[in-house]
C-alpha positions, -999 to +999 in steps of 0.1 A: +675+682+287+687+716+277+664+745+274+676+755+237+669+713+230+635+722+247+628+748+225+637+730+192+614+702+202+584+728+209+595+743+173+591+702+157+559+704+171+548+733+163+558+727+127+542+692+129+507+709+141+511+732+107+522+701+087+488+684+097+465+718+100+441+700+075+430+674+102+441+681+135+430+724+137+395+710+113+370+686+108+368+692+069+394+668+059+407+632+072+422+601+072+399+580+073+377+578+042+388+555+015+382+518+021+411+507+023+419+529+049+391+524+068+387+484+067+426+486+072+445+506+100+408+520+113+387+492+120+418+471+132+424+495+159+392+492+171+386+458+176+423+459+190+413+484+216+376+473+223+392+435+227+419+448+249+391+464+272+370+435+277+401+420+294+413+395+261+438+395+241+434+399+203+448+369+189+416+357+171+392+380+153+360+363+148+343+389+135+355+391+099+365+362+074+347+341+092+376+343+122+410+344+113+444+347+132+446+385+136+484+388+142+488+363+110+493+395+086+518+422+101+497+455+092+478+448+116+505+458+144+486+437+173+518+434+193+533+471+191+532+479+225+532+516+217+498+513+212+485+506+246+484+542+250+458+546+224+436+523+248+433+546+276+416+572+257+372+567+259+351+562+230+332+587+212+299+591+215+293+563+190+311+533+207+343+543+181+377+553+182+376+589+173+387+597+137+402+633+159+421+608+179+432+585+151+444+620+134+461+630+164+481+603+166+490+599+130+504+636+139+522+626+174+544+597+150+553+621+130+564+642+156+581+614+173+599+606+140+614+639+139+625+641+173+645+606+167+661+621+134+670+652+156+687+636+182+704+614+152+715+644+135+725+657+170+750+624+175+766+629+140+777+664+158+760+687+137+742+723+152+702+724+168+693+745+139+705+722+110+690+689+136+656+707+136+658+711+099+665+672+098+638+662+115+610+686+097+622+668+061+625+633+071+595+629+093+571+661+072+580+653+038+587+621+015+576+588+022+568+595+058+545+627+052+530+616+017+512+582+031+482+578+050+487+546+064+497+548+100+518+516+098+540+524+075+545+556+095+551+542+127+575+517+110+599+544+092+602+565+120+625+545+138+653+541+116+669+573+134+666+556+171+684+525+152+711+543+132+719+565+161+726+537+189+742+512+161+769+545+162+772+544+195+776+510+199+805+509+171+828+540+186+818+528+227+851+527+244+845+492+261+830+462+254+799+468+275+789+502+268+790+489+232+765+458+240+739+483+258+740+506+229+739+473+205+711+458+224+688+494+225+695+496+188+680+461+183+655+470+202+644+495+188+644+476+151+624+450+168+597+479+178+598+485+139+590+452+132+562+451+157+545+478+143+536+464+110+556+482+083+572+452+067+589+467+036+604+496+062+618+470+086+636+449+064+650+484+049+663+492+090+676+458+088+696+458+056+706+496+071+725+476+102+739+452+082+752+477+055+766+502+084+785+473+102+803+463+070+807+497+058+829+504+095+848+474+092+861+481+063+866+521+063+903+527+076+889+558+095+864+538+115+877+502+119+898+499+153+932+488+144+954+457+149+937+422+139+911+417+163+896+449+137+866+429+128+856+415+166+837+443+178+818+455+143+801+420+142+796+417+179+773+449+178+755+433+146+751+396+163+738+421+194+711+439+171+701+412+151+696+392+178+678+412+204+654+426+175+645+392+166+638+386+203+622+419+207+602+411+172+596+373+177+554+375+188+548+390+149+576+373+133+561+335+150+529+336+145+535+355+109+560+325+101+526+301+114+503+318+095+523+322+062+522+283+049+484+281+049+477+317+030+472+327+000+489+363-014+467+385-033+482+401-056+465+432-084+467+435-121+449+401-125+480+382-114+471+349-098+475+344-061+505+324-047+511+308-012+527+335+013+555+315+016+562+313-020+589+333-039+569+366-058+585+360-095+602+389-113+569+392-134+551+398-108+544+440-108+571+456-084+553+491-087+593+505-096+600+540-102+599+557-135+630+571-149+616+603-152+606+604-112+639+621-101+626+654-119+597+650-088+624+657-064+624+693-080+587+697-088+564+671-071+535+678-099+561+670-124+548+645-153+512+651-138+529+628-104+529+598-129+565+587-119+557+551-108+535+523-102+501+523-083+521+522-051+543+551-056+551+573-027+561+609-028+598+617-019+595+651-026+625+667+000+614+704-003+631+727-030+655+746-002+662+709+016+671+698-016+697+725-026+712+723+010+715+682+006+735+689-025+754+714-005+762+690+024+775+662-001+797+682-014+813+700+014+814+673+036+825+644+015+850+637+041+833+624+063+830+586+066+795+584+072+788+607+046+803+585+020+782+556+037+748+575+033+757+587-003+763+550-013+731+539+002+714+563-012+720+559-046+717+520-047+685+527-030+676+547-057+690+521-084+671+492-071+638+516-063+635+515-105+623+483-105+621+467-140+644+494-154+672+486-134+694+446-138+707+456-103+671+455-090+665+421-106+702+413-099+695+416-058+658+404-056+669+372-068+704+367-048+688+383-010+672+360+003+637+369+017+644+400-004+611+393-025+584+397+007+592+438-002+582+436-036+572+477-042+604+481-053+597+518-049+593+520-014+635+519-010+637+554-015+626+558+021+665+547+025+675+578+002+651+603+015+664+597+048+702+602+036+689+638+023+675+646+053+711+641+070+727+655+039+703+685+044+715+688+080+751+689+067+743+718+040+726+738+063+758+740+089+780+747+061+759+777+051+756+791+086+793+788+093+799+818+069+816+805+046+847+833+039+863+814+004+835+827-024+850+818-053+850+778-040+811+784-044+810+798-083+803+762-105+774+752-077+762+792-085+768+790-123+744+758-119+721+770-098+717+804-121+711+779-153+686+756-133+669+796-121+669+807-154+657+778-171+628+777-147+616+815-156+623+804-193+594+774-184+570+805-173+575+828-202+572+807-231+531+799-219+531+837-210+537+844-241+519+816-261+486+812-249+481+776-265+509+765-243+495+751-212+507+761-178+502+739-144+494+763-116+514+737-094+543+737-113+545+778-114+545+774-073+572+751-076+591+775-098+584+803-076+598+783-046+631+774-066+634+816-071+629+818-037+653+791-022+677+809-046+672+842-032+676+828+004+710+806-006+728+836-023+720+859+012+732+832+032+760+829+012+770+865+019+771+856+059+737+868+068+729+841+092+710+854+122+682+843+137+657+864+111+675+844+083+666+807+105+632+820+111+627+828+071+642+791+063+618+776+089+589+791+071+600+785+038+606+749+039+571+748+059+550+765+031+568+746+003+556+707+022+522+719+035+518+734+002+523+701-013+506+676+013+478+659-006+471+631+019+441+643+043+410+642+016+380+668+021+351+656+033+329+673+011+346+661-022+342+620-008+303+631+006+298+644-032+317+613-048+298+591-025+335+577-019+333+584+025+340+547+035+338+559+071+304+572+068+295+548+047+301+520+075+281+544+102+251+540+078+250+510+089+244+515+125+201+508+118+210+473+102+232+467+126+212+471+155+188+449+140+210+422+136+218+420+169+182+419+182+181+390+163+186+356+187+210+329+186+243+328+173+251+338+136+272+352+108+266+387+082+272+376+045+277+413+030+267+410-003+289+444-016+323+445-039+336+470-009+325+456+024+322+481+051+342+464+077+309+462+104+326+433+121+351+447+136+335+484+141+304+467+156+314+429+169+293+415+145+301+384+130+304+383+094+320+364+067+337+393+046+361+416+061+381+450+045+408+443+020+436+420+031+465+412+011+466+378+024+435+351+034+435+316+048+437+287+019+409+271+037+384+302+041+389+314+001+377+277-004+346+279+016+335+309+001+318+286-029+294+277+005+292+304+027+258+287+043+285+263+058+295+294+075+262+300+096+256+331+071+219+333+084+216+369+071+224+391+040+235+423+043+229+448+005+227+482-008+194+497-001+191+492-043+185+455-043+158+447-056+152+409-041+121+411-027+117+397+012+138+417+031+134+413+068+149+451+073+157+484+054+166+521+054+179+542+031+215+525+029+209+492+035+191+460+035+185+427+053+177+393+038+175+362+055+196+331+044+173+303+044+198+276+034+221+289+061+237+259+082+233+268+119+264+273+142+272+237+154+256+201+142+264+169+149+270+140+122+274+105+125+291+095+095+322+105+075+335+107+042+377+103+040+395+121+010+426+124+013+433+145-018+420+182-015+410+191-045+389+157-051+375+168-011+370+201-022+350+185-060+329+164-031+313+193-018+294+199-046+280+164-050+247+158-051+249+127-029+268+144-002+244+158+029+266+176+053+245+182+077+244+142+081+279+138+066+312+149+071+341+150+046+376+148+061+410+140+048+420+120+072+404+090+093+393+096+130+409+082+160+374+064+165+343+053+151+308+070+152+280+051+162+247+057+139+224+086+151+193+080+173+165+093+148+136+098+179+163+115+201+182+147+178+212+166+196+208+192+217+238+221+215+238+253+239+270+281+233+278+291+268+303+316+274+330+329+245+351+354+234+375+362+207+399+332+222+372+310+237+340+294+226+321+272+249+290+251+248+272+220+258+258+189+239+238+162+247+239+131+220+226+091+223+251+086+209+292+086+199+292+119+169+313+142+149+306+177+164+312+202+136+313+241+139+307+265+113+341+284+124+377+281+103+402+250+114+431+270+122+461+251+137+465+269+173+428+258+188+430+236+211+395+219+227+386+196+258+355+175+259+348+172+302+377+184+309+402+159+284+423+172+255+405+162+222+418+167+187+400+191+165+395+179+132+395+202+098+360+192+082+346+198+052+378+214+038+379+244+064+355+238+095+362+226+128+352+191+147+355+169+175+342+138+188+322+136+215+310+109+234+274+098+245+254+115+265+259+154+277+294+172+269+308+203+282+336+212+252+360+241+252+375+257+226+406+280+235+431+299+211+464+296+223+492+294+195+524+283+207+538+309+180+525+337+203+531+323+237+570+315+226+574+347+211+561+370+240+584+351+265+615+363+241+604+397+236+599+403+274+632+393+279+647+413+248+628+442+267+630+436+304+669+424+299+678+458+274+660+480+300+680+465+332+712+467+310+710+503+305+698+512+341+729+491+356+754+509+329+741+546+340+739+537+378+778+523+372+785+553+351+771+580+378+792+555+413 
């Protein structure tokens, strides 16, 4: 690597520290503070790292929703392998992942985002300078810098890694150097898909697609003669199927998990099966049709230019001007053309309701519908701008000689100037009309992007000028980054998830002073995610936008559940409370069932909703009785009244559970954990089928006398699709090592 490529990385860097000054050079602001992001990306990285060091895998969580498959829902990124990194760093002092760390690394994918839309840039042939600038507005600015989930983040930044070897691959010279560049593109599109951000990889995957077709066709691109068409959908059978490989772990067990959940969706809409096609009616949280104006002024329209969901695309006011420049003095180019067509139909479908195309395409794609925010596709047109950017910016520094080609952009740009100073004199003048300080910055940007455009223009180019266009386009998306929240505004709201779950440190400890083997029912609309900050078992978890069909059912009896203690606000007023401090307070569950029994009769209903009606009936006793929709393999003798079961837990862990019973006779063993298909159990060492009790519950027979049984979690989903993403890895790593060792002899 080059010292002046050196240097331009140090300058990303730099500019990615000043991006994120609110949370990585002070502890006043952060990340993680609202619920959603704290029972979300925070908590799920810590039971991923704190499960990782005790030497298991985190397939199972059983320490929210009553255990569930945590790899079932994609956000929670369990098989990015980038993420091993994040478990060599220690604790805090706490036992928790460090919110600096957590804000550290939110910075370092940003950075790494803009290094890959450098060296992109750097492949379409364009200047350091104009690369850097590239990188600072795709990775520091629109979708990318205005969210503060981390896996949507570590999603979208690889698009550049997979545009730039999906080039490669389509102008290599030979056959092989265009299957290693193939297979490192898939590659790096199955990484996308590992880490979570579902919406952004299928975007990277209709991005392939798109490209391949686009070269085929284009007479400047395609290779001539009739074989024309062999190598463009070689490189796309390559990529599509080494990211599938590469992606298979989250895209098995996700494609397990999917038929037995329920999607949750807002606006009172009713849930639907995951595997279910979202209707059009369903809300697509689509843009606005004024929301282009926000590309100009993010404040515009008070930032009402969408749905709930809406991300920022905001490119930077001089970005902006040099993106139109680019488009229109390099229209020439092939791949210009291609990322001006996909970013206007990205724009065209990202309108949602207000567009027939959008409506048109969600129906005919198929799987189109799992990304219903149909908002989120301007991550495909922000990151054309940031190219076109790159493109406007070398025009302007080759100096250009022929003025007068410049006049109807100036004549536009002095209308657009004027009009903006007209928008600050009229409230000037009339004090009733009201001014947004915000807006007035914007204004004063667009003067000043102006200004630095017309000096260009005149071939002042140095270094200075660079320097001044650095800083420029830095203030103007700093200026504008509302993501980190202060600390003292959430304390004041009482609106601090983060501290709100580390209030409940004294409840916690006495939970687990408590014997035996139990779960938490948190009685609270937000749930502070204590399970899987503290490895407490509990029967709520943080906000999920899907939950096991069985486990929503069982929440009408949450004492089958083993929900021995209640967790409230420290302003209940239930008297009895076993514990309390100034947050919180503990209740015992009296009617809680305990965390294994043993029944010797059964109930068969094969129809789940009459199974489900059975539950409630008064003649039903299920802790004598069990309802199951099926018959068993074998009958149950009657219990021994004189002689009742005796059941130790031995050893367990997230994957395992272990225990010993001793019965007089043949019974139904019945857990209080969810039947998920993927457990598998042995009673004395011989494979036994677990049945689904009492609508979500686990059971196994067991024979007379004492029983060692083991439970183990070991999906075929997971085990299938780690074999297929080593290879996709191990096989696109040797590729590439053999082609440069070949390459160098």
């Amino acid at each position: 690597m080059s010292k002046p490529t050196i240097k331009a990385l140090f300058i990303l860097l730099l500019c990615t520290v000043v991006y994120h000054w609110k949370i990585l050079l002070t502890h006043d602001y952060s990340l993680v503070i609202g619920w959603e992001e704290v029972s979300h990306l925070y908590s799920w990285l810590q039971f991923w790292v704190t499960t990782l060091r005790s030497g298991a895998l985190p397939l199972w969580d059983p320490y929210a929703f009553a255990g569930h498959p945590f790899g079932g829902e994609m956000q929670t990124a369990v098989f990015y392998p980038v993420h091993l990194l994040l478990a060599l760093v220690p604790f805090n002092h706490q036992g928790l992942l460090s919110p600096t760390l957590f804000h550290e690394w939110y910075g370092l994918m940003h950075f790494a985002g803009a290094c890959f839309m450098f060296a992109l840039v750097r492949e379409l042939g364009l200047r350091r300078f104009p690369s850097l600038i590239a990188g600072i507005c795709f990775a520091l600015s629109g979708p990318l810098g205005g969210t503060q989930f981390l896996n949507w983040v570590e999603t979208g930044i690889w698009l550049p890694v997979v545009f730039l070897f999906l080039l490669r691959a389509l102008k290599a010279e030979t056959t092989r150097k265009a299957a290693v560049q193939a297979s490192v593109s898939g590659l790096a599109l199955g990484l996308a898909i590992l880490a979570g951000g579902l919406h952004y990889s299928m975007m990277q995957a209709l991005v392939v697609l798109s490209a391949v077709v686009f070269a085929g066709l284009h007479p400047k691109l395609r290779q001539p003669g009739p074989r024309a068409w062999v190598r463009p959908l070689t490189v796309l059978a390559i990529v599509a199927g080494v990211a599938f490989a590469a992606g298979a772990p989250q895209l098995f067990v996700s494609a397990q998990y999917s038929p037995l959940v329920l999607r949750i969706f807002g606006d009172n809409q009713p849930a639907l099966p995951a595997d279910a096609k979202i209707p059009t009616t369903y809300p697509t949280y689509g843009l606005w049709p004024q929301a282009p104006w926000s590309m100009l002024i993010p404040t515009a329209f008070g930032r009402r230019i969408g749905g709930a969901e809406v991300l920022p695309f905001y490119l930077g006011a001089f970005p902006l001007l040099a993106a139109v420049i680019g488009l229109w003095k390099r229209w020439d180019l092939p791949w210009v053309r291609y990322l001006a067509g996909l970013a206007a139909v990205a724009f065209v479908y990202a309108l949602g309701d207000f567009s027939a195309f959008y409506g048109i395409v969600w129906n005919l794609t198929p799987y189109l519908w799992l990304a219903r925010e149909a908002d989120r596709f301007m991550y495909l047109t922000h990151f054309a701008m940031a190219i076109f950017a790159a493109y406007g910016i070398e025009v302007l520094l080759d100096r250009p000689a022929d003025q007068a080609a410049w006049r109807p952009l100036n004549r536009v740009l002095a209308c657009i100037v004027a009009a903006c100073a007209l928008s600050q004199m009229i409230p000037a003048l009339f004090e009733k009309v009201p001014i947004n300080p915000w807006s007035s910055l914007s204004v004063l940007l667009i003067f000043t992007s102006y200004g630095l455009y017309r000096y260009m223009l005149r071939g002042h180019v140095g270094t200075a000028v660079q320097v001044v266009m650095v800083m420029l386009i830095m203030f103007d998306l700093t200026t504008f980054n509302w993501v980190p929240r202060s600390r003292l505004e959430a304390a004041a709201a009482n609106s601090d998830a983060f501290e709100r779950a580390r209030s409940t440190r004294g409840a916690v400890s006495f939970l687990k002073s408590r014997p035996g083997r139990f779960r938490v029912h948190i009685a609270d609309d937000e749930p502070p995610p204590i399970g899987d900050l503290f490895r407490i078992r509990t029967v709520e978890g943080g906000k999920q936008a899907t939950f096991l069909m069985n486990y929503e059912a069982s929440l009408r009896h949450i004492d089958l559940l083993n929900a021995r203690y209640i967790l409230k606000p420290a302003s209940a007023t239930e008297p009895g409370d076993l514990y309390h401090d100034s947050k919180w307070k503990v209740y015992e569950n009296p009617g809680s069932y305990p965390p294994a029994w043993v029944v010797h009769e059964v109930v068969v209903e094969p129809a789940p909703d009459l199974l489900q009606s059975k539950l409630d009936s008064p003649g039903i006793d299920l802790r004598r009785q069990a309802l199951l929709g099926e018959p068993l393999e074998s009958t149950l003798e009657p219990g021994v009244e004189s002689a009742p079961e005796e059941i130790r837990f031995g050893a367990s862990g997230p994957n395992r559970m272990e225990l010993t019973v001793r019965s007089q006779s043949r019974g139904l063993l019945v857990l209080s954990e969810i039947f998920y298909p993927g457990w598998r159990a042995t009673v004395n060492g011989k494979k036994a089928r677990i049945h689904e009790v009492d609508g979500a519950l686990r059971g196994v027979v067991i024979p007379r006398g004492e029983s060692r049984i083991v439970f183990r979690y070991t999906p075929w989903s997971f085990w299938l699709g780690a074999l297929l993403s080593v290879v996709a890895f191990s096989g696109t790593l040797a590729a590439v090592i053999l082609t440069r060792r070949k390459e160098r002899s």
